[in-house]
PDB file of N, CA, C and O in Angstrom:
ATOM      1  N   UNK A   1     -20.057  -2.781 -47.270  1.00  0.00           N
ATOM      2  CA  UNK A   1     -19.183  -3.447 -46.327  1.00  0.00           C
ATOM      3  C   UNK A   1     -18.584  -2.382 -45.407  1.00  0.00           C
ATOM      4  O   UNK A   1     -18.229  -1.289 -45.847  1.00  0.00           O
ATOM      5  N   UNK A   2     -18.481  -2.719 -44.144  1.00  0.00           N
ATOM      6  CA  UNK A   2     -17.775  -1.670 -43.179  1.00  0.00           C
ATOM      7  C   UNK A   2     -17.193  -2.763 -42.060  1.00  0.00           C
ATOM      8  O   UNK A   2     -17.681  -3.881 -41.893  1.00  0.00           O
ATOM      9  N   UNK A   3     -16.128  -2.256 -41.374  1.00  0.00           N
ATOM     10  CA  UNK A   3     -14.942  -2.914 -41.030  1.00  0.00           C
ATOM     11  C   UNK A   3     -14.795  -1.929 -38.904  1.00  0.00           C
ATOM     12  O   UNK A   3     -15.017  -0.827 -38.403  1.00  0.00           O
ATOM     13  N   UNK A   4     -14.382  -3.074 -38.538  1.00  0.00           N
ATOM     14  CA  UNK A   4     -13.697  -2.173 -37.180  1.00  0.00           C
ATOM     15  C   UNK A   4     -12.736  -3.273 -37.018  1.00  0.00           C
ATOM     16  O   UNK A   4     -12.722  -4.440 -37.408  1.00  0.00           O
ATOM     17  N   UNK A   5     -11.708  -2.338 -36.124  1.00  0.00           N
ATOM     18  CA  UNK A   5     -10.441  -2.274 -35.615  1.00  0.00           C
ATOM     19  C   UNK A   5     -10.121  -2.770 -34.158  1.00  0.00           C
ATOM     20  O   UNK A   5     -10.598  -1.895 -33.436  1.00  0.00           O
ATOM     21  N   UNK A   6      -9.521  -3.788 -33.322  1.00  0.00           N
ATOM     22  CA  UNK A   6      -9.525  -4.324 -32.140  1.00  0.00           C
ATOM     23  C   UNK A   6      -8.330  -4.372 -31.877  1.00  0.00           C
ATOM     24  O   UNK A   6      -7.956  -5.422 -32.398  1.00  0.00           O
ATOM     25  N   UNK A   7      -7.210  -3.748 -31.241  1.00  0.00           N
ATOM     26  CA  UNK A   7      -5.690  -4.073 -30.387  1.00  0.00           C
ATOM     27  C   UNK A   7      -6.303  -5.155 -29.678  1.00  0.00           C
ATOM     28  O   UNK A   7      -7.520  -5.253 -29.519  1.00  0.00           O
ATOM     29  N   UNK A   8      -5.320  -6.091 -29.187  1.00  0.00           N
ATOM     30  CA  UNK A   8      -5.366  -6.601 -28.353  1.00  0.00           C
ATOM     31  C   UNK A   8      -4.154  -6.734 -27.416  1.00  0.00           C
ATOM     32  O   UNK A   8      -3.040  -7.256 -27.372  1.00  0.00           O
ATOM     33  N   UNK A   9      -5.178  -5.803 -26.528  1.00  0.00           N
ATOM     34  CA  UNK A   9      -3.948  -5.291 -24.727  1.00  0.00           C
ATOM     35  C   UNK A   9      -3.809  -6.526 -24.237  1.00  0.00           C
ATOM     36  O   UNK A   9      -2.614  -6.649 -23.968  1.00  0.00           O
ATOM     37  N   UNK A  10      -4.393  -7.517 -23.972  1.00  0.00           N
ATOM     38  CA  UNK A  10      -4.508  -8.220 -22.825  1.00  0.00           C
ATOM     39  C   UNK A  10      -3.026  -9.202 -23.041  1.00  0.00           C
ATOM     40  O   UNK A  10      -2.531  -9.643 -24.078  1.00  0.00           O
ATOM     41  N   UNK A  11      -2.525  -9.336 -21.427  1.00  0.00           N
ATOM     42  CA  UNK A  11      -1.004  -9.987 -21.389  1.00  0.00           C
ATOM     43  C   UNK A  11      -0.987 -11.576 -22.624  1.00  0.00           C
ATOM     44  O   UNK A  11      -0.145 -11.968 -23.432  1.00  0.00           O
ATOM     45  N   UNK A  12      -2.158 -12.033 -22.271  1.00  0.00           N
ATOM     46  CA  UNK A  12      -2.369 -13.201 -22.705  1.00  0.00           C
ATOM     47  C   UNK A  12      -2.920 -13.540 -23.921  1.00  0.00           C
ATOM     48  O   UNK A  12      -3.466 -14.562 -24.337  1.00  0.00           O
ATOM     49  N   UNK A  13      -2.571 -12.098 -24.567  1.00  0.00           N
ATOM     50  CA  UNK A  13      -3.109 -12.493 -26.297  1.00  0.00           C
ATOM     51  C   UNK A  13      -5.026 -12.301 -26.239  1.00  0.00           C
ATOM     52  O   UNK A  13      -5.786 -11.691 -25.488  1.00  0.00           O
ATOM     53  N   UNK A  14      -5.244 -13.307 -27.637  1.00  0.00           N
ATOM     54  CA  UNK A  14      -6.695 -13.536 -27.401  1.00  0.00           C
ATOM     55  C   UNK A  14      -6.601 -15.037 -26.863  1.00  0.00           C
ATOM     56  O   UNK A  14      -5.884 -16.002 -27.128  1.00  0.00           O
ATOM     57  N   UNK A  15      -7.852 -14.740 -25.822  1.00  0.00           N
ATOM     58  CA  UNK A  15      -7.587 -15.764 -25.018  1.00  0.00           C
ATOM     59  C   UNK A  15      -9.251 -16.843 -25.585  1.00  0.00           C
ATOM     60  O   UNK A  15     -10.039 -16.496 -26.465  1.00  0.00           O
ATOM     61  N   UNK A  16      -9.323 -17.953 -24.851  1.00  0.00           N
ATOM     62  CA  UNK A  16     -10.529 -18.364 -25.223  1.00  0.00           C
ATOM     63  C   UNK A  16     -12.129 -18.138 -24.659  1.00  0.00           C
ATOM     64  O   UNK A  16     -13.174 -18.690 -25.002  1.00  0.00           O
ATOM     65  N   UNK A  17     -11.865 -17.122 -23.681  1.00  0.00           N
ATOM     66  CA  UNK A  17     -12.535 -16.655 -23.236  1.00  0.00           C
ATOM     67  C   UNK A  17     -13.269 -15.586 -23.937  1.00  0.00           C
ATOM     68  O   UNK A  17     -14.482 -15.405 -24.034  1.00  0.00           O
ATOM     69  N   UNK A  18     -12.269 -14.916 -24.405  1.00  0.00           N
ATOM     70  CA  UNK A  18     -12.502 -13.722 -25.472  1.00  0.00           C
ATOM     71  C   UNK A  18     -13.250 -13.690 -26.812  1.00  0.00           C
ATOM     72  O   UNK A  18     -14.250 -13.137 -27.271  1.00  0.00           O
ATOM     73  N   UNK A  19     -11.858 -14.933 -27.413  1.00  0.00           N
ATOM     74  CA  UNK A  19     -13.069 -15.511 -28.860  1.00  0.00           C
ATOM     75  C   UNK A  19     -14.422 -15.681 -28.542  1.00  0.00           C
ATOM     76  O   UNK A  19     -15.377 -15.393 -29.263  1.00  0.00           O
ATOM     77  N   UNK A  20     -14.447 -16.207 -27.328  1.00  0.00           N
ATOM     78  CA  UNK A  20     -15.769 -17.121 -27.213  1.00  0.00           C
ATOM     79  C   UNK A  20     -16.751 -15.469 -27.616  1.00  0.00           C
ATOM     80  O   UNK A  20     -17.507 -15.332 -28.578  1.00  0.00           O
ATOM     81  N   UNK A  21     -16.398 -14.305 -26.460  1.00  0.00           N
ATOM     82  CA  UNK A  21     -17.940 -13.197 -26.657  1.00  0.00           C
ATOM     83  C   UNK A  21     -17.417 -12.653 -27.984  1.00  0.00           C
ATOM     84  O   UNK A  21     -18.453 -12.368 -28.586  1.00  0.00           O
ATOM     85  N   UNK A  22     -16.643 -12.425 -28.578  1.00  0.00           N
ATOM     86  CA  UNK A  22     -16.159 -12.301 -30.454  1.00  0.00           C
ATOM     87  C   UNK A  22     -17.227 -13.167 -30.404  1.00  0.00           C
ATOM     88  O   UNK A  22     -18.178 -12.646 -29.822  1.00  0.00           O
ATOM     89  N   UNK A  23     -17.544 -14.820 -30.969  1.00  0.00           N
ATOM     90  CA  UNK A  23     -18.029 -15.250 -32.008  1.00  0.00           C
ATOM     91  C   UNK A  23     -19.853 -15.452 -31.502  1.00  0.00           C
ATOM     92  O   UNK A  23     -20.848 -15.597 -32.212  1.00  0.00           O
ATOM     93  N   UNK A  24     -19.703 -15.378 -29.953  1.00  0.00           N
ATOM     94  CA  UNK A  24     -21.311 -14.499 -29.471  1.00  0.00           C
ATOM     95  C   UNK A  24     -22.019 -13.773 -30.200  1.00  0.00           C
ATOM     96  O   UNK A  24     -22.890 -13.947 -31.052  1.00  0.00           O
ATOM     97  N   UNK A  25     -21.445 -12.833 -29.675  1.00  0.00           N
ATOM     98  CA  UNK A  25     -21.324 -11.618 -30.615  1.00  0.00           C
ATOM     99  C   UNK A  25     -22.029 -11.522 -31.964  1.00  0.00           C
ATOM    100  O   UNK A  25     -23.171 -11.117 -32.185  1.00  0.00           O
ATOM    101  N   UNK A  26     -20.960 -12.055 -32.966  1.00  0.00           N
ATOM    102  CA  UNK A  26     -21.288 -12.597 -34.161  1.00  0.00           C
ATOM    103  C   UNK A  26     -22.480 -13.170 -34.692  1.00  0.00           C
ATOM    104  O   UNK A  26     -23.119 -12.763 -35.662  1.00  0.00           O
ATOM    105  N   UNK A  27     -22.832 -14.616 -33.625  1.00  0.00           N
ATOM    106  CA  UNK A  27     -24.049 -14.927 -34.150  1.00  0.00           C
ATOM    107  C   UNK A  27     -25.305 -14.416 -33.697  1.00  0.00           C
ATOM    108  O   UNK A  27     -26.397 -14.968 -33.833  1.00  0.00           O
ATOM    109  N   UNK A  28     -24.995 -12.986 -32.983  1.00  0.00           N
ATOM    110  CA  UNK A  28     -26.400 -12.213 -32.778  1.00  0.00           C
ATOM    111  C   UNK A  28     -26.948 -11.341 -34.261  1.00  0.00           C
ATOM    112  O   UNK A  28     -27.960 -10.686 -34.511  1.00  0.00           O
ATOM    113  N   UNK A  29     -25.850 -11.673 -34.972  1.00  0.00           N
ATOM    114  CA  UNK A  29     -26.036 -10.837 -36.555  1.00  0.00           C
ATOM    115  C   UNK A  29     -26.613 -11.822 -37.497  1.00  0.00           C
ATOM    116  O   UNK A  29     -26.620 -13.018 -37.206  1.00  0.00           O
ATOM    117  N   UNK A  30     -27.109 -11.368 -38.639  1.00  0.00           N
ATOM    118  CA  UNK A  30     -27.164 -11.888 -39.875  1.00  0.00           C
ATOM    119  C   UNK A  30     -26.357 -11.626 -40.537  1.00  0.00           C
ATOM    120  O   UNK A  30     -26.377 -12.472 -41.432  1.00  0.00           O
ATOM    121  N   UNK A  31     -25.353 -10.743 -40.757  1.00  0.00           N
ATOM    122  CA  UNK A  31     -24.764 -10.511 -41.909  1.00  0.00           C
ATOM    123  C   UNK A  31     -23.691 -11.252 -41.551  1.00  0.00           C
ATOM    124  O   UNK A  31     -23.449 -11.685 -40.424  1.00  0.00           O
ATOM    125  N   UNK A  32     -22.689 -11.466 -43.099  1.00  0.00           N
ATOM    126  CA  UNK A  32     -21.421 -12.311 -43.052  1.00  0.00           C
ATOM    127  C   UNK A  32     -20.470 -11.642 -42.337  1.00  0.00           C
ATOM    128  O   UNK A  32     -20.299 -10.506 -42.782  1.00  0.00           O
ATOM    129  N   UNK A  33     -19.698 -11.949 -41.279  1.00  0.00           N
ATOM    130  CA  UNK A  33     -18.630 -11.305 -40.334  1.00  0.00           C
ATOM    131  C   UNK A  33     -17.367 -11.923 -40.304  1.00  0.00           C
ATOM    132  O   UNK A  33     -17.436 -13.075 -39.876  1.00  0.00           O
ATOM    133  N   UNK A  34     -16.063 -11.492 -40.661  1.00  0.00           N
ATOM    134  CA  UNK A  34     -14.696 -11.783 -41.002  1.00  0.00           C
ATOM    135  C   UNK A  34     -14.259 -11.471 -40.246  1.00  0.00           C
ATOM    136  O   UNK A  34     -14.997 -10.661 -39.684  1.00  0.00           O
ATOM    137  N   UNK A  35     -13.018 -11.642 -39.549  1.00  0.00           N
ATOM    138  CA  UNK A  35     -12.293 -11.570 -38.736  1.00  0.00           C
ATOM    139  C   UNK A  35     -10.638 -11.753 -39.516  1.00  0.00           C
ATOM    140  O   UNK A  35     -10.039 -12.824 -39.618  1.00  0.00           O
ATOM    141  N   UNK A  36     -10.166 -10.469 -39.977  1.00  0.00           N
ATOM    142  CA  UNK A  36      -9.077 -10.974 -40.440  1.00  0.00           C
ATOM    143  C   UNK A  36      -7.608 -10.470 -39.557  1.00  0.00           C
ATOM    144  O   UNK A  36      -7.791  -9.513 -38.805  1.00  0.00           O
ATOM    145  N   UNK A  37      -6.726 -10.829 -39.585  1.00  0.00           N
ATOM    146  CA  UNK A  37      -5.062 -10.514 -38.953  1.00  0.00           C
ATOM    147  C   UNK A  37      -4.355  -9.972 -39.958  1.00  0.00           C
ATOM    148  O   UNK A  37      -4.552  -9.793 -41.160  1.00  0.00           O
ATOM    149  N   UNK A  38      -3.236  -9.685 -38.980  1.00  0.00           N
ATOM    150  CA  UNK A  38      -2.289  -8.090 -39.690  1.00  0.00           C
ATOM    151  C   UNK A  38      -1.689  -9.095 -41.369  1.00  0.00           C
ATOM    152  O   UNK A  38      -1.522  -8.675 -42.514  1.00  0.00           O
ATOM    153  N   UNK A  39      -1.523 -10.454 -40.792  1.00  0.00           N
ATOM    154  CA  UNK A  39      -0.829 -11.060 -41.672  1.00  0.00           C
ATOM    155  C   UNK A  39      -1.251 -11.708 -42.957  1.00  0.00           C
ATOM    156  O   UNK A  39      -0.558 -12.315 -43.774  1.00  0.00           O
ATOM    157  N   UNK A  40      -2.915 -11.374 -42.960  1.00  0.00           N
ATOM    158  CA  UNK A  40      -3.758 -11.221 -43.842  1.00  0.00           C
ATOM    159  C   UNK A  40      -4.828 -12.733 -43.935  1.00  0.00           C
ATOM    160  O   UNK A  40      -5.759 -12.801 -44.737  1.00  0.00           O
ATOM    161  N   UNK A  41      -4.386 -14.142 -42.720  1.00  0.00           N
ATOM    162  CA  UNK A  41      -5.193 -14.891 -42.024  1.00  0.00           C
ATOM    163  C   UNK A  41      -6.391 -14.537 -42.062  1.00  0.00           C
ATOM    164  O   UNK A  41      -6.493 -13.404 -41.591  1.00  0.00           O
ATOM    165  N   UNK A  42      -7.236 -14.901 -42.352  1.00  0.00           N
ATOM    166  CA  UNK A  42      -9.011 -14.295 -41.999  1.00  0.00           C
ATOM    167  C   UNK A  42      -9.787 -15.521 -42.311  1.00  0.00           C
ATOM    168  O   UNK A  42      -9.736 -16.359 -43.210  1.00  0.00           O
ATOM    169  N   UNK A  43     -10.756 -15.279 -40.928  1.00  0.00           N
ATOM    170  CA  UNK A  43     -11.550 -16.205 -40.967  1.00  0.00           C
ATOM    171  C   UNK A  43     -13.251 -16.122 -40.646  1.00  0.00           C
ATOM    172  O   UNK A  43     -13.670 -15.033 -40.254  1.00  0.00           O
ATOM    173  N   UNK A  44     -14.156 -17.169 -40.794  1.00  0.00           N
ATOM    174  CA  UNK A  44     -15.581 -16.406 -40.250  1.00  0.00           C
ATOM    175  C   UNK A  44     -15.839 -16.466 -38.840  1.00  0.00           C
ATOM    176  O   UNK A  44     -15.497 -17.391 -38.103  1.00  0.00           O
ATOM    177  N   UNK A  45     -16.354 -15.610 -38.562  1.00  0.00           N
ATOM    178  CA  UNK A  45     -15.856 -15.017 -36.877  1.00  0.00           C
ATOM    179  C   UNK A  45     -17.191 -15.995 -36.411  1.00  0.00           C
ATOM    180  O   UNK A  45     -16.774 -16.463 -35.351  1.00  0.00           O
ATOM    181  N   UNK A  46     -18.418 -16.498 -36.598  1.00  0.00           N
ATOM    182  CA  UNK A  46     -19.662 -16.649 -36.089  1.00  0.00           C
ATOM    183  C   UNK A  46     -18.596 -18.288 -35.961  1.00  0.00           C
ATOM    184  O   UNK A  46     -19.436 -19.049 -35.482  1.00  0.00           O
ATOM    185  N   UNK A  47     -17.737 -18.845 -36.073  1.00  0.00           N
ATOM    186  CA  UNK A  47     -17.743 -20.642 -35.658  1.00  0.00           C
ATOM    187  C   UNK A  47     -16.396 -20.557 -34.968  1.00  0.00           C
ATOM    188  O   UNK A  47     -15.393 -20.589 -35.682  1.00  0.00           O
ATOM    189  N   UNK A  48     -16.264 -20.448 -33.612  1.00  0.00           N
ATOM    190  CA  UNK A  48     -15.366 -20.752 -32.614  1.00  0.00           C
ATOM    191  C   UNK A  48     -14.188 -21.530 -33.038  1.00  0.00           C
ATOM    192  O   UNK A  48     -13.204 -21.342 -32.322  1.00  0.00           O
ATOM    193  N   UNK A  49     -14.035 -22.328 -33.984  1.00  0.00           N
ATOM    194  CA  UNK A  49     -13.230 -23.187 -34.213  1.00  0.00           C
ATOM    195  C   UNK A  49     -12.273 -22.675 -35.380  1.00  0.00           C
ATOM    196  O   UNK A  49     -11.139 -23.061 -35.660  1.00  0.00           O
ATOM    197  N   UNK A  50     -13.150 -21.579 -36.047  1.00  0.00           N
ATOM    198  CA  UNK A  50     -12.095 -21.115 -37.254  1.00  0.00           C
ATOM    199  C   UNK A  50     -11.653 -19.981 -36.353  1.00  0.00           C
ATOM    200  O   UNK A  50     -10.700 -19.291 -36.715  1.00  0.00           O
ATOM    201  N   UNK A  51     -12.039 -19.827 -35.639  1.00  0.00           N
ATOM    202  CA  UNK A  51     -10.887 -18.191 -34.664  1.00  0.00           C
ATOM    203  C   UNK A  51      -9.892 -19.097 -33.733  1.00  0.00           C
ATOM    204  O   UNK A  51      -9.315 -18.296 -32.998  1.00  0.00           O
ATOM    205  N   UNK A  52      -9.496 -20.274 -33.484  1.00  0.00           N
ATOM    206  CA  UNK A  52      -9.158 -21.060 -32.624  1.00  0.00           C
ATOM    207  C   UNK A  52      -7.667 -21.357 -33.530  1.00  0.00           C
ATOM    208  O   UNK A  52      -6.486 -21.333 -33.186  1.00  0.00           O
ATOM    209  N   UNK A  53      -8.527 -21.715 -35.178  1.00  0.00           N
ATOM    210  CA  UNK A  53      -7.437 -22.381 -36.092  1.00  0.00           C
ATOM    211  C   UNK A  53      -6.455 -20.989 -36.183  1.00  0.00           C
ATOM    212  O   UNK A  53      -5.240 -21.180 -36.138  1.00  0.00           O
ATOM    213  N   UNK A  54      -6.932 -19.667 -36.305  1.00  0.00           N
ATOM    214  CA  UNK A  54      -5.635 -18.865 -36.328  1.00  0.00           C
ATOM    215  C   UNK A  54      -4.599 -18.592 -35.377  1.00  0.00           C
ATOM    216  O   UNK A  54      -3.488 -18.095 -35.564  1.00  0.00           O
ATOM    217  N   UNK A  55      -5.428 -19.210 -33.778  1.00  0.00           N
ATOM    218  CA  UNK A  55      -4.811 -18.947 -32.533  1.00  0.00           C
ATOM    219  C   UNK A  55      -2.864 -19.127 -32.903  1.00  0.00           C
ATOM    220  O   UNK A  55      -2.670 -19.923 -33.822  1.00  0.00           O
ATOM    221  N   UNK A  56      -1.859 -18.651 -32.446  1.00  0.00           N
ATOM    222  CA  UNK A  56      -2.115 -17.989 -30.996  1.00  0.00           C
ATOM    223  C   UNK A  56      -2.162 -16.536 -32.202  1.00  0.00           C
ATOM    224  O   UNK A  56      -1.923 -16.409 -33.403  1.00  0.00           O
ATOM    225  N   UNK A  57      -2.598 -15.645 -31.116  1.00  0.00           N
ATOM    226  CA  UNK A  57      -2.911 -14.357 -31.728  1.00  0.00           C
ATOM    227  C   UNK A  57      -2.704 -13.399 -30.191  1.00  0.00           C
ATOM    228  O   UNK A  57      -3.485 -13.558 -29.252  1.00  0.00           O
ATOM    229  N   UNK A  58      -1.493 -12.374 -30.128  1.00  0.00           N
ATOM    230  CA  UNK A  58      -1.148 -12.072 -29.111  1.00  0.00           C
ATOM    231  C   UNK A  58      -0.906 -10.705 -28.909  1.00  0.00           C
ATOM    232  O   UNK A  58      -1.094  -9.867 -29.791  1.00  0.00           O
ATOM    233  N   UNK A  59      -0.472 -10.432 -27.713  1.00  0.00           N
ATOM    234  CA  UNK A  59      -0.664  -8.896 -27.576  1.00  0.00           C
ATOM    235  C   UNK A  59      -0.196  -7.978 -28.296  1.00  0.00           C
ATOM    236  O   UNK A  59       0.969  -7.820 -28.662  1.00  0.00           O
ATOM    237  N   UNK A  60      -1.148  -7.331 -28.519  1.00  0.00           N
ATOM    238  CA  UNK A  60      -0.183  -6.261 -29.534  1.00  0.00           C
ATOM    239  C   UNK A  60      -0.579  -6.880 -31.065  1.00  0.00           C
ATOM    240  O   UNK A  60       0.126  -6.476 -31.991  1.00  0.00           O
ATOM    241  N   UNK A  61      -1.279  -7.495 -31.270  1.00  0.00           N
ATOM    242  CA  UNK A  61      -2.067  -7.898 -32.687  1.00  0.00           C
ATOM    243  C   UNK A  61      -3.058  -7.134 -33.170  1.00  0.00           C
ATOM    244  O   UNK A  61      -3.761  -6.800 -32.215  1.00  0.00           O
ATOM    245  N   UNK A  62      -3.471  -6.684 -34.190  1.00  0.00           N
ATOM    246  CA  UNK A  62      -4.329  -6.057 -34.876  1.00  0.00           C
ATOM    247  C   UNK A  62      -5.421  -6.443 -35.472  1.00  0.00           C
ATOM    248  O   UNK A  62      -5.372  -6.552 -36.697  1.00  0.00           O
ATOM    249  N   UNK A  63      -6.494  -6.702 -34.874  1.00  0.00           N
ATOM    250  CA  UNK A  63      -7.686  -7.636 -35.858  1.00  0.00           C
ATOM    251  C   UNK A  63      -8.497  -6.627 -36.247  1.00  0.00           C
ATOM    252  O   UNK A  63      -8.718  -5.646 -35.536  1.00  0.00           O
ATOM    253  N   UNK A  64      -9.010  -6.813 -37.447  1.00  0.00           N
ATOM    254  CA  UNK A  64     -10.030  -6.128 -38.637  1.00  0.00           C
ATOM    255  C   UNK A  64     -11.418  -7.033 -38.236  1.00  0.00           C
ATOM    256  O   UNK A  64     -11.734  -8.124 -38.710  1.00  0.00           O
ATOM    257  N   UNK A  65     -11.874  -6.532 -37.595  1.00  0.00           N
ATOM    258  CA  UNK A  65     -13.593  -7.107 -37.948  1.00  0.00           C
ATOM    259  C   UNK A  65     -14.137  -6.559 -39.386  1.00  0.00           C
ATOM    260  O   UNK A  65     -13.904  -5.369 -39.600  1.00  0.00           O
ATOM    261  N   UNK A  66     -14.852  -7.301 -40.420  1.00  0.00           N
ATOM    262  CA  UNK A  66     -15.651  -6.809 -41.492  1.00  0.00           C
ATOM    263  C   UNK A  66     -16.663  -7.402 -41.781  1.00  0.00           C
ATOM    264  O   UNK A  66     -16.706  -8.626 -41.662  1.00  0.00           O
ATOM    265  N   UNK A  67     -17.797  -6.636 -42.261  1.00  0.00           N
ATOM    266  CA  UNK A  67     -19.371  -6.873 -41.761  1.00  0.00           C
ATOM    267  C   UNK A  67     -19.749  -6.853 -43.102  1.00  0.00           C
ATOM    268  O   UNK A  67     -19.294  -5.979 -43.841  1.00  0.00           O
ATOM    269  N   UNK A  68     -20.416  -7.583 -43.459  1.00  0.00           N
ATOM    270  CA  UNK A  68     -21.259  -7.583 -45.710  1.00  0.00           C
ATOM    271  C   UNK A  68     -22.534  -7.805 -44.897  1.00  0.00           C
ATOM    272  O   UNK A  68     -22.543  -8.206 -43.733  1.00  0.00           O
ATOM    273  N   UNK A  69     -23.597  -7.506 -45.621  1.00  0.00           N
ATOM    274  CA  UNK A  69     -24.973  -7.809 -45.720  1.00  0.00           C
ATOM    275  C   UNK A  69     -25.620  -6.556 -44.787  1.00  0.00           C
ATOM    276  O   UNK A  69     -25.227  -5.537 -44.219  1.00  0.00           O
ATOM    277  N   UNK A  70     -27.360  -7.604 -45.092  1.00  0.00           N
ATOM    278  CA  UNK A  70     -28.312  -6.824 -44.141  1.00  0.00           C
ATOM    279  C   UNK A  70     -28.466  -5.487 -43.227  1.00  0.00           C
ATOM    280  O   UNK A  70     -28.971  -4.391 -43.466  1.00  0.00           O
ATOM    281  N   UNK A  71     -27.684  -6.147 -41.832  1.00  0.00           N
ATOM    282  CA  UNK A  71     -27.494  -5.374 -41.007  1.00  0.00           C
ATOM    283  C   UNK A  71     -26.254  -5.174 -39.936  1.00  0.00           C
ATOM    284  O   UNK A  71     -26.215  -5.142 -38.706  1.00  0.00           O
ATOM    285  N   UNK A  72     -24.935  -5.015 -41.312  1.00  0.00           N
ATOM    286  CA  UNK A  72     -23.909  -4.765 -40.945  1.00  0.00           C
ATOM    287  C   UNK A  72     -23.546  -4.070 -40.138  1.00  0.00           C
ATOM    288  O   UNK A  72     -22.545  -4.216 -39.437  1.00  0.00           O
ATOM    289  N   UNK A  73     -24.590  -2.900 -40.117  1.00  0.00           N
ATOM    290  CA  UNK A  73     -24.323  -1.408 -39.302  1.00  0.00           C
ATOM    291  C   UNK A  73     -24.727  -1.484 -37.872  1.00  0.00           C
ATOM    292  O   UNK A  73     -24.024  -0.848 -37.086  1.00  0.00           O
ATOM    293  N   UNK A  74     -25.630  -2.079 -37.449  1.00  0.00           N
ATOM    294  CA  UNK A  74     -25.969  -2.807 -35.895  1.00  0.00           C
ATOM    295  C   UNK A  74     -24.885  -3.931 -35.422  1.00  0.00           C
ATOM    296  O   UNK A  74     -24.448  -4.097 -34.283  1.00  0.00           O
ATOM    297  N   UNK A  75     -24.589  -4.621 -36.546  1.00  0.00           N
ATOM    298  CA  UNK A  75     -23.557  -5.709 -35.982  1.00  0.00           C
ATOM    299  C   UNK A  75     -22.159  -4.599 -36.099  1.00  0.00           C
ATOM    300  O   UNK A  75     -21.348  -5.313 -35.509  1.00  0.00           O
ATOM    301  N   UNK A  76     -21.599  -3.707 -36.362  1.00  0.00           N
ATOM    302  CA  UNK A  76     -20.710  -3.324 -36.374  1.00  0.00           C
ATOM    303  C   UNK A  76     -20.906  -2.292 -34.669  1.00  0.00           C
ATOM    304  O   UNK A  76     -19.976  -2.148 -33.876  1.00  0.00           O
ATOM    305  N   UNK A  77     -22.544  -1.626 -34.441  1.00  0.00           N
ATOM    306  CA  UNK A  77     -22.596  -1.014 -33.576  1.00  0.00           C
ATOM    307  C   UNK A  77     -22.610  -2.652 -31.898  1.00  0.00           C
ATOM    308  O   UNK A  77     -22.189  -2.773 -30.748  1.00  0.00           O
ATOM    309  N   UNK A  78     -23.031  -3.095 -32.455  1.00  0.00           N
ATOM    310  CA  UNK A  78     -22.675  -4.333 -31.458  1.00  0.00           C
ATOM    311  C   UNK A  78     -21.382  -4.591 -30.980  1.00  0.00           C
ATOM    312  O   UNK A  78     -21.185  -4.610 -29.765  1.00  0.00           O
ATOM    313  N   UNK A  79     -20.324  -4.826 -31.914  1.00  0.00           N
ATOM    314  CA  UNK A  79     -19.263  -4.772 -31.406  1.00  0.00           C
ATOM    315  C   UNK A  79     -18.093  -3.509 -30.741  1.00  0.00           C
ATOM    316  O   UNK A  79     -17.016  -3.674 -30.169  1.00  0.00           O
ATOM    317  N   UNK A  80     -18.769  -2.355 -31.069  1.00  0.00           N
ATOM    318  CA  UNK A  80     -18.551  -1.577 -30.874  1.00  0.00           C
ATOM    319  C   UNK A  80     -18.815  -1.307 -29.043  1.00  0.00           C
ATOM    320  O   UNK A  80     -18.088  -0.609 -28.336  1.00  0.00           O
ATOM    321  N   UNK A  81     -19.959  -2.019 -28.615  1.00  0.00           N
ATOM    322  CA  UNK A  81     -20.332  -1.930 -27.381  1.00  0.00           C
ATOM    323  C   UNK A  81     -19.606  -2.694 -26.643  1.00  0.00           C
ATOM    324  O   UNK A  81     -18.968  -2.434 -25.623  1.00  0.00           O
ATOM    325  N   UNK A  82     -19.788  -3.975 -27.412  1.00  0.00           N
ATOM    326  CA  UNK A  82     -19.185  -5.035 -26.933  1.00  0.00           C
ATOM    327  C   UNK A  82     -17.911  -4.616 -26.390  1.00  0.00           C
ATOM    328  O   UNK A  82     -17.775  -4.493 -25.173  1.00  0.00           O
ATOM    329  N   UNK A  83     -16.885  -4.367 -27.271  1.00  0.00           N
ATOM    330  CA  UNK A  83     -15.308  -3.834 -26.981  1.00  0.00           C
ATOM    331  C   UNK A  83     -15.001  -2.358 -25.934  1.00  0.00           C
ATOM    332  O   UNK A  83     -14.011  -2.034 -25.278  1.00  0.00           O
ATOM    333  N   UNK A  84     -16.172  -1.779 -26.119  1.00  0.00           N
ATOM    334  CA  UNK A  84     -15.931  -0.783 -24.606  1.00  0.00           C
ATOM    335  C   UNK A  84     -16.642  -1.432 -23.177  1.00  0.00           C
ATOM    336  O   UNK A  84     -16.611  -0.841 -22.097  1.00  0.00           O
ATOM    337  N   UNK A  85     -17.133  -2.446 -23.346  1.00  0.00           N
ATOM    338  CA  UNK A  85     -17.679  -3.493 -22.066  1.00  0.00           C
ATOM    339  C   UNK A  85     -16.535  -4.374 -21.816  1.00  0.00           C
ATOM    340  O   UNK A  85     -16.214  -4.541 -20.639  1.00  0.00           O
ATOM    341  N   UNK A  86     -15.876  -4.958 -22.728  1.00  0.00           N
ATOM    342  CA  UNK A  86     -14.599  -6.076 -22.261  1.00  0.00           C
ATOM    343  C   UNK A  86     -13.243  -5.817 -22.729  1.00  0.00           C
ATOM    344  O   UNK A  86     -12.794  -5.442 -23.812  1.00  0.00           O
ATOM    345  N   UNK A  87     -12.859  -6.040 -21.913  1.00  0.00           N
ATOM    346  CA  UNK A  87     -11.406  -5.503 -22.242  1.00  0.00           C
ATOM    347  C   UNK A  87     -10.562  -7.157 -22.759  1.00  0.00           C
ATOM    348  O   UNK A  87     -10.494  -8.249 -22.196  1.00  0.00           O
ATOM    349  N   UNK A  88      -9.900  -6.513 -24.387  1.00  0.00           N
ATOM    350  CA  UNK A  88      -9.669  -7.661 -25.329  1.00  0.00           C
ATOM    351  C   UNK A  88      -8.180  -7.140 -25.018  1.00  0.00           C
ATOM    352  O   UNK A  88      -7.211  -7.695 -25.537  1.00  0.00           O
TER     353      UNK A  88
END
């Protein structure tokens, strides 16, 4: 299992724009992908609707991405790209 780290700068929290390339993202992987909060909330990042149910989630929040299976290490380098391409 291996894990990354996301602030979120943006004035407007995570917005739904955002989740949306998060759970993109996600289902370009096979492996199981979590999405958990500072407050220990976590949910599976690949279905739009369980990142929606933790909403609001706002600036200055701390999300843990964590990756199990297969090919955790590409989906972790995925988001890794992902987050220096969009600003969360």
């Amino acid at each position: 299992m291996t894990s990354y780290t996301i602030k979120i700068n943006d004035m407007g929290g995570l917005t739904s724009r955002s989740s949306a390339e998060l759970v993109e993202e996600a289902n370009h992987h096979k492996c199981d992908i979590r999405l958990k909060l500072e407050n220990g909330d976590e949910c599976d990042l690949k279905s739009i609707m369980n990142v929606f149910a933790l909403a609001p989630i706002s600036r200055g929040a701390v999300l843990t991405i964590t990756f199990s299976g297969e090919d955790e290490d590409s989906a972790k380098a995925g988001f890794e790209k992902l987050c220096n391409e969009y600003s969360f």
